[in-house]
C-alpha positions as CSV (number, residue, x, y, z in Angstrom):
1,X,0.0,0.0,0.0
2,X,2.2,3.0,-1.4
3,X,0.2,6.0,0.1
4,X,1.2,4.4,3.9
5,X,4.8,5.5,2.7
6,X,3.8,8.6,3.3
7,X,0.7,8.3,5.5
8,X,1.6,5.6,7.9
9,X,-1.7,5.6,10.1
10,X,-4.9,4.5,9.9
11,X,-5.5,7.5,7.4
12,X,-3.1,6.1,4.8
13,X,-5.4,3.0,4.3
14,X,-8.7,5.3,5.0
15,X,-8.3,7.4,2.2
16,X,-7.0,5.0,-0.3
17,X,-10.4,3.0,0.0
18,X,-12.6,6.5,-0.2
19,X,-10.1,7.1,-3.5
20,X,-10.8,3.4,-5.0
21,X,-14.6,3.5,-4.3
22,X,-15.6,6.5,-6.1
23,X,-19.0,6.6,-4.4
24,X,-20.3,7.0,-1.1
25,X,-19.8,4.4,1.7
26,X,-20.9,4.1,5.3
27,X,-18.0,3.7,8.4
28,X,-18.5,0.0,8.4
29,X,-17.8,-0.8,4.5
30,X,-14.2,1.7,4.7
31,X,-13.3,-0.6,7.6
32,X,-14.0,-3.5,5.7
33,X,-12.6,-2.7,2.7
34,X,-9.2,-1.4,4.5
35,X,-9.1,-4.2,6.1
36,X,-6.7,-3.0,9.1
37,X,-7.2,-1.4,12.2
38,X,-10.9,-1.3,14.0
39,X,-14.0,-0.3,12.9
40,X,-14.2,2.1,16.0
41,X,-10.3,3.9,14.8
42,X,-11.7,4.4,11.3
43,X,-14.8,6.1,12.1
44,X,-12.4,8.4,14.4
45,X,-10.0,8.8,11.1
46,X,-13.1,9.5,9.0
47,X,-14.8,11.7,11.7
48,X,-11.2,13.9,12.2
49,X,-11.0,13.8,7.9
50,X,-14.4,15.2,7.8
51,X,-13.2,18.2,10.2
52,X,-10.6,19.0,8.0
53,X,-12.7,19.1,4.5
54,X,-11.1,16.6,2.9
55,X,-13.7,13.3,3.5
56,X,-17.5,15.0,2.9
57,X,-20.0,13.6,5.4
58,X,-23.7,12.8,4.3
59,X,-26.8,11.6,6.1
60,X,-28.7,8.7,4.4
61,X,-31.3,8.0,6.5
62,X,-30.0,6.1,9.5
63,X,-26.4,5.9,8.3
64,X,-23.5,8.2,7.6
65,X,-21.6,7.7,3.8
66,X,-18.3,9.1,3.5
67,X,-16.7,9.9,0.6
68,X,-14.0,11.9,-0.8
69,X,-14.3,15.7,-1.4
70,X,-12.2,15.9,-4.8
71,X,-12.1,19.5,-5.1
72,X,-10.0,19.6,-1.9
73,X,-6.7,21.3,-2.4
74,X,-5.3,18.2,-0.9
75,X,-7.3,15.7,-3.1
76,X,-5.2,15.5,-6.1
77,X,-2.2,14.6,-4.0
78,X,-3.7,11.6,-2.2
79,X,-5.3,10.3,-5.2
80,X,-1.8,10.0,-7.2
81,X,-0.2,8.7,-3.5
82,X,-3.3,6.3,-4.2
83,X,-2.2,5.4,-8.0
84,X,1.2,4.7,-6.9
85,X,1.0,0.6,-7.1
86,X,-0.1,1.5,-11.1
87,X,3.5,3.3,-11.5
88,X,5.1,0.7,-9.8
89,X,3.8,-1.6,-12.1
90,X,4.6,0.4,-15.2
91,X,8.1,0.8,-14.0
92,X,8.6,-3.2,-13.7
93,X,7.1,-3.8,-17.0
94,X,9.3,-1.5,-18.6
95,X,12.3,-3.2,-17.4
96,X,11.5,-6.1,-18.0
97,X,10.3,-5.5,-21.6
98,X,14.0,-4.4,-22.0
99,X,15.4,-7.8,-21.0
100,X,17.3,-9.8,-23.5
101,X,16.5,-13.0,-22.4
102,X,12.2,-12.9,-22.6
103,X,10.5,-14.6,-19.9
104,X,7.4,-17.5,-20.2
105,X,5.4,-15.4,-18.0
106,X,5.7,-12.8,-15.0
107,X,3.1,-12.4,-12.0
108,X,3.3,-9.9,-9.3
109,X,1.5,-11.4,-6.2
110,X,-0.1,-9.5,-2.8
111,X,1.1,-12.0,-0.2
112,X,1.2,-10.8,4.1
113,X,4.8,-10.2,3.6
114,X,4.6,-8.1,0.7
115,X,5.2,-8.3,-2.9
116,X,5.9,-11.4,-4.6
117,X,6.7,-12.1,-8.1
118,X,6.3,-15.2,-10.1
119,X,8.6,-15.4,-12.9
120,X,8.6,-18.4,-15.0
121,X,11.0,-19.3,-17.8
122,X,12.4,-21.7,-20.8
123,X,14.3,-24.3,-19.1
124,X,17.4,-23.6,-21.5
125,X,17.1,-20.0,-20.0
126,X,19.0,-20.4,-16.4
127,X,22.1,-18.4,-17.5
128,X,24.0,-15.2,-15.7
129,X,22.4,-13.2,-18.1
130,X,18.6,-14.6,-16.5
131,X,19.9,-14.0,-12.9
132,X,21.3,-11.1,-13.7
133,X,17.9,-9.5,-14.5
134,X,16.2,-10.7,-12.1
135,X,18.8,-9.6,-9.2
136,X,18.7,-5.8,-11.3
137,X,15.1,-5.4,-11.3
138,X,14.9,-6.8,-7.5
139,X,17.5,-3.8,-6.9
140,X,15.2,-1.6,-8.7
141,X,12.3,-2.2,-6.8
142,X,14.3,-2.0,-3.7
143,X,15.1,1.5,-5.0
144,X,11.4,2.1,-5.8
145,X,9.6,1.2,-2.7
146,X,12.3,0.5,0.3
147,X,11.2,-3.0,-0.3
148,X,12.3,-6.3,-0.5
149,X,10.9,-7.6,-3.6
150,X,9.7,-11.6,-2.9
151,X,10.8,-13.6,-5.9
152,X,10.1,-16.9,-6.9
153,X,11.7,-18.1,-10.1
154,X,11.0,-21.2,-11.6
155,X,11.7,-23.2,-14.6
156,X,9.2,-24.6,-17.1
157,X,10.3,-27.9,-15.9
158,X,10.4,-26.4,-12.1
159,X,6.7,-25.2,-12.7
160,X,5.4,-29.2,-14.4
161,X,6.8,-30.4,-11.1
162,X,4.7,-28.1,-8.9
163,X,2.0,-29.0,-10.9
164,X,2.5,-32.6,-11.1
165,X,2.2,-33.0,-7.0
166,X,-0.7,-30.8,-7.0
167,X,1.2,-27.7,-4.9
168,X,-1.3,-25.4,-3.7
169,X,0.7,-22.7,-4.8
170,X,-0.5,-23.2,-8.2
171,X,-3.9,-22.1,-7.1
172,X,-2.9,-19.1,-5.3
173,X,-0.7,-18.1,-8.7
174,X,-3.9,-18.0,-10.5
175,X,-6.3,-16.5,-8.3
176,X,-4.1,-13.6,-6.8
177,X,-2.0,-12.6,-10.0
178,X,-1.5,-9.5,-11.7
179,X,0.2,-10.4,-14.9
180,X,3.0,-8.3,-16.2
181,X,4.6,-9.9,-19.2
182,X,4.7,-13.2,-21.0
183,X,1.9,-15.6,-21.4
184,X,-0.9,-15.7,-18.9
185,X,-0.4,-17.9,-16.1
186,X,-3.5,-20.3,-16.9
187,X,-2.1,-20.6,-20.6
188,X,1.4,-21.7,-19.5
189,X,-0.7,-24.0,-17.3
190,X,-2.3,-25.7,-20.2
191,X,0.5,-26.2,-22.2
192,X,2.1,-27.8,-19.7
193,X,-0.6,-30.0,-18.5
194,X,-0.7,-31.3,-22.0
195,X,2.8,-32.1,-21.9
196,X,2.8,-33.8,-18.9
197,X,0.0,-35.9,-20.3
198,X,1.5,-36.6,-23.3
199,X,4.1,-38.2,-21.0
C-alpha cells in the first residue's frame, strides 16, 4: 500500500479505500474494505478527515456515507499517492520488456509479507544473463519502494513439477496474480498440462 509510505496511520489506508470506491460508503464498508485497524479507529479517522474538508460527510437516512471531497486542495495529492501501485507496475514492465533474455510469464503477487513475483522461464534460460535481470530489477524495486521484492523463479520444468504434485501454490498463482509480461499464467498452465500428459 504505497500511500502508507507517506501516510503511515490509519489514514493512509482510509483514504485509499474512499479514493478506490468512487462513491459514497458508510463507516463500516471503509473498515472493511481497508481491512486493518478497528472499525471504532476508522470512524475516528473518518470523523477527524471530515473536520478537515477533505472526506464529505452525508446523512442517508439512519447511516452516515463518506466519501471523498475531490475538489479539496489536498485531493489531487492523495489520489496519485493512491495510483502509486499502477506506476510501480509500469516501471517493472518497462524493465523487463528491455530484458534480453524474454520470460514464459511474469506475475506480481499480494502476499502478508509483501510483494511477490512469479517469474517463469524456458528451461534452456538459467544463464548469468537470467539472474542477472532478475537480481537488477529486484535492486530496482528496492530502489522504488524500500522493499524487499519476494521472488520466486522457476523453470518450465520447475513449474510441471509443482503442478504434477498438486502444490497449492498453483492455485494461489492464478487467483491472486497481476500479470506483467509473458503468457498468462493459466495458458502456460495448459500447455504444460498437455505435456505432462502426453508423457
Amino acid at each position: 500500500m504505497p500511500i502508507s509510505a507517506v501516510v503511515p496511520t490509519l489514514d493512509g489506508p482510509v483514504l485509499g479505500v474512499l479514493v478506490r470506491a468512487g462513491k459514497p460508503l458508510t463507516g463500516r464498508k471503509v473498515h472493511q474494505m481497508a481491512a486493518t485497524g478497528s472499525e471504532s479507529g476508522t470512524r475516528k479517522v473518518l470523523n477527524r478527515l471530515v473536520g478537515t474538508g477533505l472526506v464529505i460527510a452525508t446523512e442517508v437516512g439512519a447511516s452516515i456515507q463518506y466519501s471523498l471531497n475531490r475538489d479539496h486542495l489536498a485531493a489531487g495529492a492523495v489520489i496519485e499517492l493512491t495510483e502509486l501501485r499502477q506506476e510501480l507496475i509500469r516501471r517493472m514492465q518497462e524493465r523487463i520488456e528491455g530484458w534480453s533474455v524474454r520470460p514464459l510469464h511474469v506475475g506480481l503477487f499480494d502476499t502478508a509479507d509483501g510483494v511477490e513475483l512469479l517469474v517463469v522461464h524456458d528451461d534452456a534460460d538459467s544463464s548469468p544473463t537470467w539472474a542477472g535481470q532478475l537480481d537488477s530489477l529486484a535492486d530496482r524495486f528496492q530502489v522504488w519502494t524500500g522493499n524487499h521484492l519476494r521472488l520466486t523463479d522457476l523453470s518450465a520444468h520447475d513449474l510441471q513439477e509443482h503442478l504434477a504434485i498438486g502444490d497449492p501454490s498453483i492455485t494461489t498463482w492464478l487467483r491472486a496474480g497481476e500479470q506483467l509480461s509473458g503468457q498468462p499464467f493459466r495458458a502456460l498452465l495448459n500447455t504444460l498440462t498437455s505435456n505432462l500428459g502426453a508423457h
